[in-house]
N, C-alpha and C positions, 0 to 999 in steps of 0.2 A: 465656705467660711471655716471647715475642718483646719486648713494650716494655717490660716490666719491665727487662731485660736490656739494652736500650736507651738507658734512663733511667739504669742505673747507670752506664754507661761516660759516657754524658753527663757524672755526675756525678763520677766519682770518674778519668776516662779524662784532663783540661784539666789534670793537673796532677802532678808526681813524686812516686811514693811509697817507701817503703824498704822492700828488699827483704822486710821481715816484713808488714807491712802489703799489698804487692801478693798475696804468697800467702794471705791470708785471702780479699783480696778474690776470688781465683780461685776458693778452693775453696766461697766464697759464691756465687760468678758459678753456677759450675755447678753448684753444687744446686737455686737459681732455674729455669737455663736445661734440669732435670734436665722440669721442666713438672709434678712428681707433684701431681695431686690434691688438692685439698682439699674439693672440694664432696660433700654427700651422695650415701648411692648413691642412684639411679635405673635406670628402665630400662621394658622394655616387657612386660605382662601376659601371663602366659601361659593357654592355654584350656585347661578341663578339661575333660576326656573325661566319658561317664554312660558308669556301670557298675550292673548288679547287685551287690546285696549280698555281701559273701564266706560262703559256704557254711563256711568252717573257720577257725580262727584264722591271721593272715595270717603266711607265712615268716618268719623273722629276717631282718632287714634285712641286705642285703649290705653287702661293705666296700665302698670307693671304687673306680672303675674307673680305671683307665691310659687317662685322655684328654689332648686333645689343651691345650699349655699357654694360660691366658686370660691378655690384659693384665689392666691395674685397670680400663677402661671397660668389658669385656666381663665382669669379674666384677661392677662395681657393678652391671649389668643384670641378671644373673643371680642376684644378690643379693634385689636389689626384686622379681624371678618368682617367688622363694622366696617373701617376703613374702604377697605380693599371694593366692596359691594357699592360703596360711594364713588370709588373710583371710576368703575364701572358703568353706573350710573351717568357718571359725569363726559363718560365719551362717549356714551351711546345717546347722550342729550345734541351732540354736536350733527346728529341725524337726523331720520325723519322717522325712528320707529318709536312714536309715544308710549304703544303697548310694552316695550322692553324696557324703557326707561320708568315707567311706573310697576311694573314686576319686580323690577332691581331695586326700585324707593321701597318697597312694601317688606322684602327680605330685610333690606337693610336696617327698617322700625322692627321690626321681631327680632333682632340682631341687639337693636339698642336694649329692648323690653326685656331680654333676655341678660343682657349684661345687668341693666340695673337691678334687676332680682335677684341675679348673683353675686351682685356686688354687696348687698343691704342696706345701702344708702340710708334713706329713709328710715328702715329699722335701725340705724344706730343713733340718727338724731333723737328718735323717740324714744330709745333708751336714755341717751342722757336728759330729754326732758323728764322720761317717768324717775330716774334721779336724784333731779333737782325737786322734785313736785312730794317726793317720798321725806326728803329731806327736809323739808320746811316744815311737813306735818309730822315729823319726828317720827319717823317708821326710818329709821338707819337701818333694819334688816331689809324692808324692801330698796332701799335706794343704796344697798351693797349689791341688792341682787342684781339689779339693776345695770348698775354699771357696771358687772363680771360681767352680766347679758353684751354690755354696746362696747366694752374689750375685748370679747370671742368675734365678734365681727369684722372688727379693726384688723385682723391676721387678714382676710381677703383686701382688705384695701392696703396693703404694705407697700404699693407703690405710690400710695398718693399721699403719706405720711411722713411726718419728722420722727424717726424712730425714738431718739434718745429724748425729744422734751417729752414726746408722749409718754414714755413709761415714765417720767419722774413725774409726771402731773400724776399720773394714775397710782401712782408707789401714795402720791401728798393727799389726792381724793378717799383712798383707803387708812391711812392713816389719821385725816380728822372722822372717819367717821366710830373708829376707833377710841375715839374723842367725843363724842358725840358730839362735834362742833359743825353746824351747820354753814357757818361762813366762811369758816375755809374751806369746806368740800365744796359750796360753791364754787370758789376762787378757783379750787385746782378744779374741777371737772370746765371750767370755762378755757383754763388752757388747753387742757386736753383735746376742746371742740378746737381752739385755735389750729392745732396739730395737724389737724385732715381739713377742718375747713371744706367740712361736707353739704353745706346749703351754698356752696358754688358747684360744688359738684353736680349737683340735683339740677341747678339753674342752667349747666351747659346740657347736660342731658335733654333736659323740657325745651331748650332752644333749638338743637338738632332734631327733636322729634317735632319739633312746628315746624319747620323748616322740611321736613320732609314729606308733610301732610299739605301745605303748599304747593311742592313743587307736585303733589300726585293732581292735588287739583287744575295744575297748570298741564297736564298731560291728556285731563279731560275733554282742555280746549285745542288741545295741541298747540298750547302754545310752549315751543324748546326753548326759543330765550329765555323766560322768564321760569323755566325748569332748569334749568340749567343753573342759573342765578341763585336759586333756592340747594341746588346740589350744593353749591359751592358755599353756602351759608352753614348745612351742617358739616360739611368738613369743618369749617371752622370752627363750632360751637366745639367739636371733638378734639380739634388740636388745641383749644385751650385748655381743655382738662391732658393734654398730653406736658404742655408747658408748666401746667401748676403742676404735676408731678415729679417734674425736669428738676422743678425748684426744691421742692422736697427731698428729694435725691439729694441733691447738691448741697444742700445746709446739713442730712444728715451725713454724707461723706466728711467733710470737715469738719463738724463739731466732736463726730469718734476720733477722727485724725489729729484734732488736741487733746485729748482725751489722754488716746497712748503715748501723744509724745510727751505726756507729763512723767507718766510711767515709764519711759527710757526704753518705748515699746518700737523703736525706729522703723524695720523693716514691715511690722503690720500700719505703724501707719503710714510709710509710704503708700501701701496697697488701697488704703481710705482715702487716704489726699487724692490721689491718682482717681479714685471714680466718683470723686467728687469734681476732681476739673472738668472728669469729662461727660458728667452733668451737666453741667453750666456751658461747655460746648453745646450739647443737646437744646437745652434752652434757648440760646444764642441763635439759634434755626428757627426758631419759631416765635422769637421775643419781640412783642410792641417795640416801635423805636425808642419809646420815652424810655425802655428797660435797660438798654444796651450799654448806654455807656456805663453803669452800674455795677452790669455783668462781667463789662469788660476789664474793672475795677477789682470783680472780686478773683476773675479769673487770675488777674497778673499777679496777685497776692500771693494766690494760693500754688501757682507754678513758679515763683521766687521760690516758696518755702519749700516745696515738693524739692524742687534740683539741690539742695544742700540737707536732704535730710538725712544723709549717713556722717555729718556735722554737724546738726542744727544750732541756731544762735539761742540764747535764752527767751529771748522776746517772740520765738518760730508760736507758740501752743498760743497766743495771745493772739497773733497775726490773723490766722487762721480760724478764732473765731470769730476776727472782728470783721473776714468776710463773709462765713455763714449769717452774720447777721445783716449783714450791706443784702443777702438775698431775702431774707427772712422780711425785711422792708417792700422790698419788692412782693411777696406772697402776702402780707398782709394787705396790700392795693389793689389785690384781683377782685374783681366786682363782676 
């Protein structure tokens, strides 16, 4: 995000702007120069142990443990281990070694248990309920601290975030309480939660980890079809939190992308437009059918505008939000 950043001062640095104008462009600067992510996750394969078969049905899955916190590079890896262990899981069901395909399920729940602690999930909903809960009882130093607390967390989730509404809800959340206005920092700390939209997060997680504690119990009986079955459930559960982040991506790509091309910032925001479409590719791979033609919608918008952006039309900064929100639609209906 170094030249990006670069480029815009280039651009937008050769010449006076008015004091409202400068402060957009700041608060554009640094959410660019913020670096968050947009690319897929990735990451490196992890190996699975052989084990004998389990003798009894396998434990309840534990809760999360108190580990140590991950950035977004180090959960996108961790992410793709998950994956990759599933995969594996998933071919070695199409056999008859139940013992390896419950070895592989067991790595791949420590895998999960181990992302969700480093992601903070949990700890940041419970930071914006302690708050909201601070707020009402009129302790504004603890419901600042509060939610600096569940904003220092939100840097590991940058993949699965709208970068630019979150910092302005959090800029509006700070500022009533400044105010000591309780209903507005409601208000904005409510957007804020809208931004991650972390109790879907939580809910694909606890779905792939039952799906996984299933499928061990189905190895019990050795029964693979219906191990198998249950593989293929938490894949799923995992590629919708891959999708709700596709979308997050992709509304933040485009909403910077009009952003700078108010500021006559062209060549950085081609760079945004650009990985915002190819967001919304990403998404398109993994999108419910009811999503698609939506996607497809906002895709074509936003590659009209991309291809003339070293000309843009006046209407181009308008266009291009009115497809981040055609997705922003679609992420508000993940359930």
């Amino acid at each position: 995000m170094t030249t990006a950043c670069a480029t815009l001062a280039t651009d937008a640095g050769a010449r006076c702007c008015p004091p409202a104008r400068t402060a957009r462009v700041t608060i554009v600067v640094m959410l660019v120069a913020a670096g968050l992510p947009l690319a897929g996750a990735s990451g490196a394969a992890a190996e699975a142990p052989a084990a004998a078969p389990p003798a009894t049905t396998p434990p309840a899955a534990a809760p999360p443990a108190i580990g140590r916190r991950m950035t977004a590079a180090d959960l996108r890896d961790q992410f793709e281990k998950c994956l990759k262990t599933l995969r594996k899981a998933e071919d070695a069901a199409d056999g008859r070694d139940a013992g390896r395909v419950s070895t592989l399920l067991r790595r791949a729940d420590e895998l999960i248990v181990e992302f969700d602690a480093g992601a903070g999930i949990d700890e940041f909903v419970g930071a914006l309920a302690a708050s909201r809960a601070a707020a009402v009882a009129g302790d504004f130093e603890a419901a600042g601290a509060a939610l600096r607390h569940g904003r220092e967390v939100l840097r590991g989730l940058a993949d699965y975030t709208v970068a630019r509404p979150t910092e302005v809800a959090y800029r509006s959340a700070l500022a009533a309480l400044d105010d000591r206005n309780p209903h507005d920092f409601a208000a904005a700390v409510d957007r804020l939660d809208a931004t991650v939209q972390a109790p879907y997060l939580a809910d694909r997680i606890r779905d792939a980890r039952a799906a996984i504690a299933r499928g061990r119990a189905a190895m019990v009986r050795n029964d693979m079809k219906t191990g198998r079955k249950e593989v293929m459930a938490a894949r799923i559960a995992l590629g919708r939190m891959e999708y709700a982040a596709s979308l997050g991506q992709a509304r933040h790509g485009l909403l910077v992308a009009a952003e700078l091309l108010r500021d006559d910032s062209f060549l950085t925001a081609r760079e945004q437009a650009r990985q915002g479409i190819h967001a919304i590719r990403d998404a398109l791979g993994r999108a419910p059918e009811p999503d698609v033609e939506t996607l497809n919608a906002a895709e074509a918008t936003a590659n009209e505008v991309w291809r003339r952006l070293s000309k843009p039309e006046p209407g181009d900064p308008g266009r291009l939000e009115a497809a981040a929100d055609q997705i922003e639609t679609l992420r508000r209906r993940l359930h």
